[in-house]
Structures are given as structure tokens and as C-alpha cells.
C-alpha positions as semicolon CSV with decimal commas, in nm:
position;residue;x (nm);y (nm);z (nm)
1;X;-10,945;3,934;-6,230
2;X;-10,702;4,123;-6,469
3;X;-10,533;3,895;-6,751
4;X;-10,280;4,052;-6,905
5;X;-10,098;3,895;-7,187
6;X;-9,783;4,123;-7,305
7;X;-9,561;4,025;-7,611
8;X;-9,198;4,105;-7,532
9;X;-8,858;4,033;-7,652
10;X;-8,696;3,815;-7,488
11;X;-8,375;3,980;-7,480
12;X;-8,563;4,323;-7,435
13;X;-8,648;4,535;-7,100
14;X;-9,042;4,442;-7,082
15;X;-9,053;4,130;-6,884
16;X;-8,867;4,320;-6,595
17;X;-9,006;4,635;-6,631
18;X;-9,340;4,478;-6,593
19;X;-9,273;4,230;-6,333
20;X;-9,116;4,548;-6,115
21;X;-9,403;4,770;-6,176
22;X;-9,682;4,511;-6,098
23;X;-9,539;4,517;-5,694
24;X;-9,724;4,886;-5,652
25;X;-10,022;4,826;-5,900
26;X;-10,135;4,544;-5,570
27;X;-10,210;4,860;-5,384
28;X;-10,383;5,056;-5,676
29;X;-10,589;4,761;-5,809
30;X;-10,852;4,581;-5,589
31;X;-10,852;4,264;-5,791
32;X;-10,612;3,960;-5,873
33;X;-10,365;4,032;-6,183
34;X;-10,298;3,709;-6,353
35;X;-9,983;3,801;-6,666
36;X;-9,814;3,558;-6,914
37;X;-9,535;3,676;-7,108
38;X;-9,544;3,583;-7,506
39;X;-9,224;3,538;-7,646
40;X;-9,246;3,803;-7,997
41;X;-9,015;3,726;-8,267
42;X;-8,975;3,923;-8,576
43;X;-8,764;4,138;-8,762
44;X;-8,835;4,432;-8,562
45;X;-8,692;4,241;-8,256
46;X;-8,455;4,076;-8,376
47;X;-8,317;4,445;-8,534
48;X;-8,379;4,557;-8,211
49;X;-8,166;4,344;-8,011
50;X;-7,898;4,391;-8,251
51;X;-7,850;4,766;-8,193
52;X;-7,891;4,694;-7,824
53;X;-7,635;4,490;-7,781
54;X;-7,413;4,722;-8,034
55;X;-7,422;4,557;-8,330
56;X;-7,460;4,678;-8,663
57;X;-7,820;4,662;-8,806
58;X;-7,664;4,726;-9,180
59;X;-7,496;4,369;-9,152
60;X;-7,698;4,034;-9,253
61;X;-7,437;3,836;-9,091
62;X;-7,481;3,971;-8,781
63;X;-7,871;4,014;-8,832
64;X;-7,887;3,656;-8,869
65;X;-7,706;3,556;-8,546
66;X;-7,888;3,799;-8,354
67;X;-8,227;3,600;-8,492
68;X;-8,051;3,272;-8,427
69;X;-7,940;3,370;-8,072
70;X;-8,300;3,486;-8,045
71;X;-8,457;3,154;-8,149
72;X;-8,266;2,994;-7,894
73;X;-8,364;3,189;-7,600
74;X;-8,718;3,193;-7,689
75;X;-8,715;2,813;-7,714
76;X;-8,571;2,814;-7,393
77;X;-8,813;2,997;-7,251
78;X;-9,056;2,792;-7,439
79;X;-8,909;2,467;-7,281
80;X;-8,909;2,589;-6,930
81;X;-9,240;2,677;-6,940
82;X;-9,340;2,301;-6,949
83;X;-9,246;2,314;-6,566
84;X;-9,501;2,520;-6,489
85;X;-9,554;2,891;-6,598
86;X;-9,416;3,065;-6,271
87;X;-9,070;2,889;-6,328
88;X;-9,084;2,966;-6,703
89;X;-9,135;3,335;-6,596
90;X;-8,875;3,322;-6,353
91;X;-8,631;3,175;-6,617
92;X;-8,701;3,444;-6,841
93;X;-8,679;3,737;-6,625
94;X;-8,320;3,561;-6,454
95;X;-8,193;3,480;-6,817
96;X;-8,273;3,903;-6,883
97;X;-8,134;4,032;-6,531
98;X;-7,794;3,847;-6,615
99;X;-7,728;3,937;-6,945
100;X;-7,809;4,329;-6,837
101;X;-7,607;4,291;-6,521
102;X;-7,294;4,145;-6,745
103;X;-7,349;4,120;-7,113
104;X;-7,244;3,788;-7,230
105;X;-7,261;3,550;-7,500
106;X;-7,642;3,329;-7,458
107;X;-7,449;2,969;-7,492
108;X;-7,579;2,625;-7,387
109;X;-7,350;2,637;-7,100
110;X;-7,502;2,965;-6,990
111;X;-7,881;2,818;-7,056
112;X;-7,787;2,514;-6,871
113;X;-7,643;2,716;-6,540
114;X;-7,949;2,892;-6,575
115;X;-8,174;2,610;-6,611
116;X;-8,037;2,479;-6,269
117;X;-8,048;2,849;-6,064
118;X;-8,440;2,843;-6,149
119;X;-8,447;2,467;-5,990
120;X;-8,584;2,389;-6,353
121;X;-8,528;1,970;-6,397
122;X;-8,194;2,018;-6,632
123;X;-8,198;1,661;-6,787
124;X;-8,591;1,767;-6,905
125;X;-8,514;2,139;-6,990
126;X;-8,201;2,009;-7,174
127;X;-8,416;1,778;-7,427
128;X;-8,721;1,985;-7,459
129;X;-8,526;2,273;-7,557
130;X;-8,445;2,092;-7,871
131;X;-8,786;1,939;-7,907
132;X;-9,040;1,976;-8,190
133;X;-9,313;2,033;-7,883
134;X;-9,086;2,350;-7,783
135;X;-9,086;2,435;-8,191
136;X;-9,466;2,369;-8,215
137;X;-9,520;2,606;-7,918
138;X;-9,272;2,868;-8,069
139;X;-9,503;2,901;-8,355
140;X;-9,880;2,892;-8,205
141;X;-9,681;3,197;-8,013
142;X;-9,628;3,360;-8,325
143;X;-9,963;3,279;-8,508
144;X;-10,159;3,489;-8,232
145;X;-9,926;3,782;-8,208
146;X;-10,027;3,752;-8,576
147;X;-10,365;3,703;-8,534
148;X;-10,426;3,999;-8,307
149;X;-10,197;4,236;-8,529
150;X;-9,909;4,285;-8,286
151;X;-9,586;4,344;-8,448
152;X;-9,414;4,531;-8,148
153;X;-9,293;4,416;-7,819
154;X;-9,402;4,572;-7,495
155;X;-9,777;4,497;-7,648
156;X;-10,000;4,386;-7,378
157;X;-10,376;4,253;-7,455
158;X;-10,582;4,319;-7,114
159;X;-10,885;4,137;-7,060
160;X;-11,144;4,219;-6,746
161;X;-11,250;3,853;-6,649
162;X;-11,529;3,999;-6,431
163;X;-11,668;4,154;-6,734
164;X;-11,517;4,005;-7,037
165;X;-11,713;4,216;-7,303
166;X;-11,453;4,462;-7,239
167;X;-11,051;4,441;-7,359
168;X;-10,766;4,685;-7,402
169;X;-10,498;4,641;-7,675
170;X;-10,199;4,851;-7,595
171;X;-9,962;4,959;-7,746
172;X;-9,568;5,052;-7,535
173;X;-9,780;4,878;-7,250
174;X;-9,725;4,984;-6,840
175;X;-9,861;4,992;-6,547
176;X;-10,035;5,336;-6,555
177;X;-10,268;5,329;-6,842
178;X;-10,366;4,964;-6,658
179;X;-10,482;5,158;-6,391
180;X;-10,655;5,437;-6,554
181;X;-10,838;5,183;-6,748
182;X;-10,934;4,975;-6,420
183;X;-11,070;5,265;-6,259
184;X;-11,253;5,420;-6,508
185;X;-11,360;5,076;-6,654
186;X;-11,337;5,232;-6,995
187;X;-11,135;4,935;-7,142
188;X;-11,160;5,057;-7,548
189;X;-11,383;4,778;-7,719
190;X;-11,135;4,583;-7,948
191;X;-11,348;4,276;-8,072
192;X;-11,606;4,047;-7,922
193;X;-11,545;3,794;-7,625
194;X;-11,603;3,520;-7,892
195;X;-11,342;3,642;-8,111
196;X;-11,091;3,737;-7,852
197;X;-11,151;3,388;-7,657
198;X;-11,070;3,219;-7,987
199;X;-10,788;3,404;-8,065
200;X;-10,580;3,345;-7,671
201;X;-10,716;2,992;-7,682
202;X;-10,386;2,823;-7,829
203;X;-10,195;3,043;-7,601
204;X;-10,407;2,930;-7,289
205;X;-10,382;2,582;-7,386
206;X;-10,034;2,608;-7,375
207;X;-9,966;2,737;-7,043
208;X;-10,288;2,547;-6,854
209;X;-10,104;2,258;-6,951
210;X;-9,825;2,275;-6,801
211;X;-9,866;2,415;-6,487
């Protein structure tokens, strides 16, 4: 089995982009593909999202509610994947496809709507999106991207499960250099299975709990 973990924005294009290109990689890849998608927050992204959405990148004000808008999403996210990590995904990439479809302001109203399209349970979303446990997860998110020296989103770390020796760390991730690497099983050596084990443990943790 393929793991792939790739750090996105959460206001950015790589969640969808991804999640589109993985229907044709079933017919290129003989072997399950099991993806989680780490919410990345930094200055990078948050400068990013800024000039997407036309705003000036010269301007603290607006830096700063760019990064607080950004917070918010990602603890969102953060909060609806305690109902399982498909409906956190599915929150995510919703949450993405509506704001690209018709730019809006990201408001508690518009979370809340959203919350109830994905069939999340509002009442829980709505008080664990505010939580310290939604906080404590935000940060343990942040600590690995640190850990494995990702500063950019669209970052993917792929691990071979049937022969874990072996990773990729990619850089402007897709779906081709997956499938390069898969058939010429010439994953580039990053660090060893100890070290890379230790360093996606708080992220597995995470997500196996709350399934």
C-alpha cells in the first residue's frame, strides 16, 4: 500500500487537484493508495492566499486576516476530522470547491452550512471547532511539517508500506512522479523507517483515532 501524506493549504488548489488526479492513478497503480491531507500553515501560505484571493501582500492588516481566516478553516478542518477522516476530507475539499466556485467570505454561518452538507454532527463540529483538542491537533500538525522540513504546500511524503525502507519527499507533489516512482521502485532514500515512523506518529495518532 501507498501512504501518501501531502501538506496543503487549506484555501489552496492541492486537496482537489489531488483528490481528481488519484481517480486515473487506480488504473496505473496495482496497489491500495491510502492519503491524508495536513493542514500547512505559515507565512508562505498565508501570503499565498492573500494574493489569491486579490489582496495586497504589502499590507499587515490584511496579512493578518488572511492568517486569521486561515486559522479558522484549518481548525475546522481539524474539528471535522474527529468524525472520521473521510468526512474531514470531504469537508475540506467541499469548503475549497465552494469558495472557487463563488468566492465568499469563510464565516461561521458558512462553516456551519457546510458542516451540515458533509452530514458532519453540527452541535459536535460547532464546539470542537473552538476546542483546545482542535488547537492541540493544529499544532502536532505543524510540529511535523517542521520536523520533516516542509515549508511549502503541495509537499507530499510517500511511503511504500510493502517495503517501508524506501520513502519519497516531494516537492510541487502529483500524480505522475507517484507513478514513475511506483514503477521503477526507485523511491529516493530520505531517512530510516525508524526515523520516519517517529516523525508521522503524532500525525497517525491523530487520524487512527478518530475514525
Amino acid at each position: 500500500m501507498i501512504e501518501i501524506h501531502l501538506f496543503v493549504n487549506p484555501l489552496g488548489l492541492g486537496c482537489i487537484n489531488c483528490e481528481d488526479s488519484l481517480v486515473s492513478v487506480d488504473r496505473d497503480i496495482s496497489t491500495k493508495i491510502n492519503y491524508h491531507f495536513v493542514p500547512l500553515l505559515n507565512m508562505q501560505t498565508i501570503a499565498d492566499t492573500a494574493a489569491a484571493f486579490g489582496q495586497s501582500i504589502c499590507s499587515l492588516s490584511l496579512l493578518n486576516q488572511t492568517a486569521d481566516v486561515l486559522m479558522q478553516v484549518t481548525l475546522d478542518y481539524e474539528a471535522a476530522l474527529f468524525q472520521g477522516r473521510r468526512r474531514g476530507r470531504l469537508y475540506l475539499l467541499q469548503l475549497q470547491r465552494a469558495l472557487l466556485k463563488e468566492p465568499q467570505h469563510y464565516s461561521d454561518r458558512f462553516a456551519q452550512q457546510l458542516a451540515r452538507q458533509t452530514k458532519l454532527d453540527v452541535e459536535m463540529f460547532l464546539e470542537d471547532r473552538q476546542s483546545r483538542l482542535a488547537k492541540q491537533s493544529f499544532e502536532k500538525h505543524q510540529q511535523l511539517a517542521s520536523s520533516l522540513g516542509i515549508l511549502s504546500p503541495s509537499t507530499a511524503v510517500v511511503v511504500d508500506t510493502n517495503d517501508p525502507q524506501y520513502s519519497l519527499l516531494v516537492d510541487h507533489f502529483n500524480m505522475k512522479t507517484l507513478i514513475d516512482a511506483y514503477h521503477s521502485h526507485q523511491f529516493d532514500y530520505q531517512m530510516s523507517p525508524a526515523d520516519l515512523a517517529h516523525q508521522l506518529s503524532a500525525f497517525s495518532y491523530i487520524h487512527n483515532n478518530h475514525l
